[in-house]
TIDOKOL-851221 format. One line per field, with one value per residue: z, x, y of N, C-alpha, C in turn; residue in three letters; residue number from 1; chain. Coordinates in steps of 0.05 Angstrom, whole numbers, plus 5000, padded with zeros to 4 digits. Each point is the difference from the previous one (the first is absolute). Example, Ala and Ser with C-alpha at 12.3 -4.5 7.8 and 13.67 -1.06 7.14 Angstrom:
2
n.w (5156;4986)
n.u (5264;4993)
n.v (4886;5021)
ca.w (5000;5001)
ca.u (4982;5016)
ca.v (5024;5024)
c.w (5000;5014)
c.u (5018;4985)
c.v (5024;5022)
resn (ALA;SER)
resi (1;2)
chain (A;A)
//
This chain:
203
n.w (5907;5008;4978;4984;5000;4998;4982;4977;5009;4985;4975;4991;5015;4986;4993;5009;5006;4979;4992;5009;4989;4986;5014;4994;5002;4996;5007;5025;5009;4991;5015;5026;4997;4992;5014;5018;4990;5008;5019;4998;4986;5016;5006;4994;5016;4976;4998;5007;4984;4977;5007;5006;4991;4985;5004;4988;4975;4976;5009;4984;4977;5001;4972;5000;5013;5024;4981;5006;5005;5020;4997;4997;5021;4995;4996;4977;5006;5022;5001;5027;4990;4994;4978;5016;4978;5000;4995;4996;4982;5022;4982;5015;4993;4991;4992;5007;4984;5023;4996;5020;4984;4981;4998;4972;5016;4972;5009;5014;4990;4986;5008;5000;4984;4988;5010;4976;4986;4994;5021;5019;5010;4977;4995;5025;5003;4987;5011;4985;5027;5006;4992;4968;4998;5016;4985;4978;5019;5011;4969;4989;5024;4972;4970;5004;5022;5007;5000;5019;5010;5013;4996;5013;5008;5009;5005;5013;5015;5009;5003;5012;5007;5003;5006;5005;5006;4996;5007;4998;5010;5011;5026;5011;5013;5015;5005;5003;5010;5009;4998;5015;5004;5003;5016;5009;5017;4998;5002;5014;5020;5005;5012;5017;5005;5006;5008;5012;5010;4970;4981;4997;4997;5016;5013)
n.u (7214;5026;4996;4981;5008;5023;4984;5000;5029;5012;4982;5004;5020;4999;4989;5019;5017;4982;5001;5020;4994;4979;5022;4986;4985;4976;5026;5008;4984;4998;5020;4984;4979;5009;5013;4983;4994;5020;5007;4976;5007;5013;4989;4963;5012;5023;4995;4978;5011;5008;4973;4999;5017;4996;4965;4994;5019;4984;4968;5023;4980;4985;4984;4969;4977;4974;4984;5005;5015;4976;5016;5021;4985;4999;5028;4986;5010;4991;4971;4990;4987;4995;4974;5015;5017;4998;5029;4998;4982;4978;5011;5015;4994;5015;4986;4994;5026;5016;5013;5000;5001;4983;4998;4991;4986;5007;5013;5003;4976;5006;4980;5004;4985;5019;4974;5002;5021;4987;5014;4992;5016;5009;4978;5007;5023;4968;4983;4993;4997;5003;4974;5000;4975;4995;5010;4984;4979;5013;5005;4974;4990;5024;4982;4971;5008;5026;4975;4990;5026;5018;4983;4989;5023;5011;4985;5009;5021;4989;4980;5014;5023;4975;4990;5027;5000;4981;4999;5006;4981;4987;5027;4999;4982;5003;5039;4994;4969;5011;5013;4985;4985;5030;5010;4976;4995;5027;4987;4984;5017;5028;4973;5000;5023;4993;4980;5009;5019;5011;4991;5026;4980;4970;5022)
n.v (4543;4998;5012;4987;4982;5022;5019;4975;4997;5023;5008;4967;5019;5026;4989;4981;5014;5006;4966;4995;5032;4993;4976;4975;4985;5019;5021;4994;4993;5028;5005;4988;5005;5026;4999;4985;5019;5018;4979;5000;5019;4990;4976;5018;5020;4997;5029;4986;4976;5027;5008;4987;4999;5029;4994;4974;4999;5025;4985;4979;4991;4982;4997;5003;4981;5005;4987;5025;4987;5001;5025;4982;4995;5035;5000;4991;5012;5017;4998;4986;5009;4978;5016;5020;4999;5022;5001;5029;4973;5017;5018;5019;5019;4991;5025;4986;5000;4989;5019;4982;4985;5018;4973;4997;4988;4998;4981;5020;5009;4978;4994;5017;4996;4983;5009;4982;5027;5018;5003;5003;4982;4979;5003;5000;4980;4991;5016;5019;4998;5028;5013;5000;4991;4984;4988;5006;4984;4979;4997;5005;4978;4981;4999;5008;5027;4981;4985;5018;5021;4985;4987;5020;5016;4971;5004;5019;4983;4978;5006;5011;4974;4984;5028;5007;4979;4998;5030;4988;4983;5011;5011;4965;4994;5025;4992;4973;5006;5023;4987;4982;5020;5003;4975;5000;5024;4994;4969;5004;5022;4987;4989;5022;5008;4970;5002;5022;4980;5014;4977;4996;4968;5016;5007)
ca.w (5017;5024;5011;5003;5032;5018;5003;5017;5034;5018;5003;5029;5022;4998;4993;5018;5016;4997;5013;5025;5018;5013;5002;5007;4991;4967;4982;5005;4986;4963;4994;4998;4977;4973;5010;5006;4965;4981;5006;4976;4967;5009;4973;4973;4995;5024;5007;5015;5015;5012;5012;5020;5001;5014;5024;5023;5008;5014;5026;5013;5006;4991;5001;5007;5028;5022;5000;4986;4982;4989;4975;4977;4989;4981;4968;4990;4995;5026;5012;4998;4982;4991;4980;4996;4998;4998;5015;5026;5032;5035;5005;4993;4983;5006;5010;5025;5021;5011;4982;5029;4982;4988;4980;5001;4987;5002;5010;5029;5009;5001;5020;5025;5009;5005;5031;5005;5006;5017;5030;4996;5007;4975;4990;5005;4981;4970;4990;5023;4994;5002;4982;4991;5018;5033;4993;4983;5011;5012;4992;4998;5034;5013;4980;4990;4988;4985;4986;4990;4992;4971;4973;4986;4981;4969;4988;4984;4974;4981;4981;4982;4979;4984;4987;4988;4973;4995;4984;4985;4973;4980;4974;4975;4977;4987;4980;4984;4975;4994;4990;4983;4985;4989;4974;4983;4979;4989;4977;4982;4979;4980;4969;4978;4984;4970;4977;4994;4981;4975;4994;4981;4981;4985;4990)
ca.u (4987;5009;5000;4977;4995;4994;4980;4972;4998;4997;4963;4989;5009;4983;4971;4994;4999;4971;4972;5007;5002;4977;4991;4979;5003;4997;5022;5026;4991;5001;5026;5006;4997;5013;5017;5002;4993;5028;5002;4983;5007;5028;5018;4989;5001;5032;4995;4985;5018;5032;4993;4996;5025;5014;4993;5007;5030;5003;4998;4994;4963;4983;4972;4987;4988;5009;5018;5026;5013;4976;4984;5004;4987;4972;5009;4992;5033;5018;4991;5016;4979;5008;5004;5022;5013;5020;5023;4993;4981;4996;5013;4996;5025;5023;4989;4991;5024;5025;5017;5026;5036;5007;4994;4969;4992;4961;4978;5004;4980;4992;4989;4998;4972;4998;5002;5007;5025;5016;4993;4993;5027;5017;4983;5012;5030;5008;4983;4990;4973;4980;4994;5010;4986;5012;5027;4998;4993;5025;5016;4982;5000;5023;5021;4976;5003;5030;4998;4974;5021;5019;4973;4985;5012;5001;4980;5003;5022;4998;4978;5011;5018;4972;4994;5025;5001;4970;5018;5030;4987;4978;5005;5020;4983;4989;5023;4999;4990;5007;5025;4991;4986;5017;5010;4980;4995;5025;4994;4981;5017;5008;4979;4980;5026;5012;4971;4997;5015;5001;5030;5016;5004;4985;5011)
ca.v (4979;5003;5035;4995;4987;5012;5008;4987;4987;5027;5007;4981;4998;5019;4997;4984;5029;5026;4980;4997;5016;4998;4978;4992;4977;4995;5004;4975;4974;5006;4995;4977;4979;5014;4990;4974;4988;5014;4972;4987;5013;5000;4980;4998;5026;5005;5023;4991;4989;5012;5014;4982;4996;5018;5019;4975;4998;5022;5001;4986;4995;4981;4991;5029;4999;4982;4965;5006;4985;4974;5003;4991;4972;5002;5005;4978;4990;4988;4993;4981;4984;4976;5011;5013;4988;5020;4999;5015;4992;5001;5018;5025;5011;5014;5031;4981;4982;5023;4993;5011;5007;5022;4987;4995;4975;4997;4975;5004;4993;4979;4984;5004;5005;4978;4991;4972;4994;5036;5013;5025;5012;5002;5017;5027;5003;4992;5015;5024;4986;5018;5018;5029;5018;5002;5008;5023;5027;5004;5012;5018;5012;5012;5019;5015;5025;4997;4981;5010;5017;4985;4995;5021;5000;4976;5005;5024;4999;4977;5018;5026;4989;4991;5015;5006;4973;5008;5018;5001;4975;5015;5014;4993;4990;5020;4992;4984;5010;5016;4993;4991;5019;5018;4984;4990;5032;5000;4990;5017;5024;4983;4992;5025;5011;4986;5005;5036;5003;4999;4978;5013;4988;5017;5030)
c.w (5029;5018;5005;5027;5024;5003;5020;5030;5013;5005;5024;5023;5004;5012;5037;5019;5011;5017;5025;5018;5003;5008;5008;4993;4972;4975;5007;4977;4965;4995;4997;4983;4973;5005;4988;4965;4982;5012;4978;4987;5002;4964;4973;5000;4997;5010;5032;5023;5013;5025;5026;5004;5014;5030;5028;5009;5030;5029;5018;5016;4979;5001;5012;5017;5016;5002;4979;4970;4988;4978;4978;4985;4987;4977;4986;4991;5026;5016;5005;4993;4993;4974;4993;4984;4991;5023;5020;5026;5022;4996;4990;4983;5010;5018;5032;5019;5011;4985;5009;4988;4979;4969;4996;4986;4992;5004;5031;5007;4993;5016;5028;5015;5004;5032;5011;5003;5020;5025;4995;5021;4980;4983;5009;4987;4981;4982;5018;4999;5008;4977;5003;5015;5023;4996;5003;5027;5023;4996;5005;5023;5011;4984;4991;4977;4976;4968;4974;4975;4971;4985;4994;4984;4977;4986;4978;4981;4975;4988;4984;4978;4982;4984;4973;4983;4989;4977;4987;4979;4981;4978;4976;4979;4979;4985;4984;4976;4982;4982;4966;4976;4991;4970;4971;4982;4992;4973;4980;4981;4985;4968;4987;4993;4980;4985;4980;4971;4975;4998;4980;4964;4982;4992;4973)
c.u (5006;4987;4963;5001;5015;4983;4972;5011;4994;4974;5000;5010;4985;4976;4994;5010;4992;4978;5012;5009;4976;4979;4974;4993;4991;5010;5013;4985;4994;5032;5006;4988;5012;5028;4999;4982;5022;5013;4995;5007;5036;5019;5003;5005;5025;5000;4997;5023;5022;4989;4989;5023;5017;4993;5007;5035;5008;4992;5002;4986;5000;4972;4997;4988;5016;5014;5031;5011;4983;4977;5004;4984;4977;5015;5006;5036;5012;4977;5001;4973;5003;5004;5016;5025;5030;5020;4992;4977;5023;5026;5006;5021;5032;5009;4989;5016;5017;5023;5029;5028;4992;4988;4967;5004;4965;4988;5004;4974;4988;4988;4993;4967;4986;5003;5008;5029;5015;4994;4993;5022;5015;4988;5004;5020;4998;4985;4987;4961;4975;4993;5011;4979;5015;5034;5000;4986;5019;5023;4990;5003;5033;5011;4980;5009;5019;4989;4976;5010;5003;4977;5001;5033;5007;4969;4995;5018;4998;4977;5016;5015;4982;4998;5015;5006;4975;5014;5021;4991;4993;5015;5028;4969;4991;5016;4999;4982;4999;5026;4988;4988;5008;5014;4979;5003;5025;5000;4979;5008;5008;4991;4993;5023;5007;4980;5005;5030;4997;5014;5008;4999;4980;5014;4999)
c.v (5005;5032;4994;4981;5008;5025;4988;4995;5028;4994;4987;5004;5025;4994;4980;5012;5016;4990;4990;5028;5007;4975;5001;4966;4992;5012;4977;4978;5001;4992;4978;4977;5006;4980;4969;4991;5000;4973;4985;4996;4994;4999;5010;5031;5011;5021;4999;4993;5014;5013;4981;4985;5017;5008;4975;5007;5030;5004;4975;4979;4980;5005;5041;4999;4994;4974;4994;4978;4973;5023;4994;4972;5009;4997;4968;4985;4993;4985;4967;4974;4971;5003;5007;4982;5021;4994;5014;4998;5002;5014;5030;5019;5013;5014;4992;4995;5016;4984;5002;5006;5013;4988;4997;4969;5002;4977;5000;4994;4974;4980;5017;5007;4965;4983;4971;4995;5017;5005;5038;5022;5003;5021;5037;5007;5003;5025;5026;4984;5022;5007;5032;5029;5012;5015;5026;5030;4999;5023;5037;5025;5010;5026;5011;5012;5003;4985;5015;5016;4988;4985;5025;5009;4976;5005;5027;5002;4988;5008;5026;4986;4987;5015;5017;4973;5008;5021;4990;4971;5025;5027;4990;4992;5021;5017;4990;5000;5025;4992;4979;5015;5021;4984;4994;5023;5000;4988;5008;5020;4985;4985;5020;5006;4987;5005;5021;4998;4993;4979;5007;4997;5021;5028;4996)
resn (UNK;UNK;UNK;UNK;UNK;UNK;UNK;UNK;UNK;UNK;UNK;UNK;UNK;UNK;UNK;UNK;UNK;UNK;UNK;UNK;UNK;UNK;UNK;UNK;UNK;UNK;UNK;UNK;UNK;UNK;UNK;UNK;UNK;UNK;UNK;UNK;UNK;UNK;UNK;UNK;UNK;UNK;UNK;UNK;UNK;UNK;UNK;UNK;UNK;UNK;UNK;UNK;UNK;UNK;UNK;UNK;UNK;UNK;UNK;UNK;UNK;UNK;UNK;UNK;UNK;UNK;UNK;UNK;UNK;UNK;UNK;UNK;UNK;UNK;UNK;UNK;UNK;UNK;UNK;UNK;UNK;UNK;UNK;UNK;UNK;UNK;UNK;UNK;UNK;UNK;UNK;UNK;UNK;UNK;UNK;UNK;UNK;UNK;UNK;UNK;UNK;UNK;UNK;UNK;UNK;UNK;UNK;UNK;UNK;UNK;UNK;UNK;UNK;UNK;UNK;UNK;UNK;UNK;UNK;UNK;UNK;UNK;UNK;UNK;UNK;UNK;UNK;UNK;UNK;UNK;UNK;UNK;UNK;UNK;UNK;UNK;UNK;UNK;UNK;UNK;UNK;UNK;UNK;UNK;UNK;UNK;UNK;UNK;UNK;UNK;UNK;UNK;UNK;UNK;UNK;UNK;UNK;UNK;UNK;UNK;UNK;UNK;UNK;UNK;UNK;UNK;UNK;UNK;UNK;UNK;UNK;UNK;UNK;UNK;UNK;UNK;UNK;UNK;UNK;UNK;UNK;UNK;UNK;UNK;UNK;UNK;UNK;UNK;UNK;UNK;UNK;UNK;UNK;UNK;UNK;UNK;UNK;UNK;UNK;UNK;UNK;UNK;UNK)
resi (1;2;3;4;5;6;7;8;9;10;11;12;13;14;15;16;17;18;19;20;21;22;23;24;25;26;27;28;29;30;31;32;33;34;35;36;37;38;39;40;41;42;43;44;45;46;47;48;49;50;51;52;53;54;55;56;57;58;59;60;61;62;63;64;65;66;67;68;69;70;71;72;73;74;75;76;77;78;79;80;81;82;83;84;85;86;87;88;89;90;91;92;93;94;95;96;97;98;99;100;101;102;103;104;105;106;107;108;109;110;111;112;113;114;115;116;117;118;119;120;121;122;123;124;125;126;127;128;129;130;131;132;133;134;135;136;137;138;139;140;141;142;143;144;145;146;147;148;149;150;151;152;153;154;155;156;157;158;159;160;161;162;163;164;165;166;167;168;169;170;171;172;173;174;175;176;177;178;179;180;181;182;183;184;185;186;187;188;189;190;191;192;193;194;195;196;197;198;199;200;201;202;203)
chain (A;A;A;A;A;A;A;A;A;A;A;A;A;A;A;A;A;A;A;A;A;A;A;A;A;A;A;A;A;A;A;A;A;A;A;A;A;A;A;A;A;A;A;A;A;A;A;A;A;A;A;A;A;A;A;A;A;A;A;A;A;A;A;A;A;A;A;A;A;A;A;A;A;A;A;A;A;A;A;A;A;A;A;A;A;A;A;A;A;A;A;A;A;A;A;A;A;A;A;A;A;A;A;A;A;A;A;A;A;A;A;A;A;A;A;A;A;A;A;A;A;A;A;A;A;A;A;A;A;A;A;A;A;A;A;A;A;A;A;A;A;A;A;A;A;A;A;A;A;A;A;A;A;A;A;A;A;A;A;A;A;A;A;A;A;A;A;A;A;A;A;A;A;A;A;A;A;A;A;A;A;A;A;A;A;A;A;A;A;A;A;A;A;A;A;A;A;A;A;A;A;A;A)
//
């Protein structure tokens, strides 16, 4: 599981790399709504989740657009809806928060999209409030080349080690039945040998 989601973050950093070294606005904007749906799906995907989890803590980012950390009011659990009756209304995940002493609290984000209680100075302290986008081609313009590097090798690797588990299911299965089908023809001999013999009581 762990070795599959970090697969899928390589592809995705791979892949948003490729579309931001040849920016333009209607690659930017495919990411971004790919992006701001995988929001969506937050709660109901965990996969989903380690991976939006991982890429907010890692860069430091909230939410994927522009409106950074208010993209969370598309997700039917944090949004701050009247409907809404989930704990987590008008707030954001974990993965969201600075975590100044070393500790994760996961209700760090509680309330905080709730404009009736929160300043938006406490709101600095309390959370990274840009999107991962911006983060991310920040990061891009400082480590291109360094960044481009290291995917393409975790990627190679991690496809070669894919591949080698792949090999090695297949040739215990093909142990395994082989083994199986040895024991079967063992018994078999066995029945015809007792067959072939004279019992003693006809001598």
């Amino acid at each position: 599981m762990c070795l599959a989601i970090l697969f899928i973050i390589t592809i995705f950093f791979s892949v948003v790399i490729f579309l931001f070294s040849v920016a333009n606005l209607k690659s930017y904007r495919i990411v971004e709504g790919t992006l701001r749906h995988a929001i969506v799906i937050y709660r109901d995907d965990p996969d989903m989740e380690d991976i939006i989890n991982t890429i907010q803590s890692s860069l430091q980012c909230c939410g994927f657009s522009s409106q950074g950390y208010m993209d969370w009011q598309l997700n039917p659990y944090f949004n701050c809806s009247e409907a809404n009756y989930s704990r987590e209304r008008c707030g954001v995940p974990y993965s969201c928060c600075k975590h100044n002493d070393g500790l994760i609290n996961v209700m760090c984000g509680y309330d905080v999209t709730d404009t009736t209680r929160k300043a938006r100075v406490s709101l600095e302290r309390r959370i990274f409030m840009g999107g991962c986008l911006s983060a991310l081609r920040r990061a891009l313009k400082e480590n291109g080349v360094i960044l481009s590097t290291i995917s393409g090798v975790v990627v190679g690797t991690l496809a070669v080690g894919i591949t080698f588990t792949c090999l090695l299911i297949h040739s215990v299965k093909e142990m395994t039945q082989l083994s199986r089908g040895n024991v079967r023809g063992g018994l078999r001999q066995d029945m015809h040998s007792t067959d072939d013999r004279v019992p003693v009581s006809s001598l």
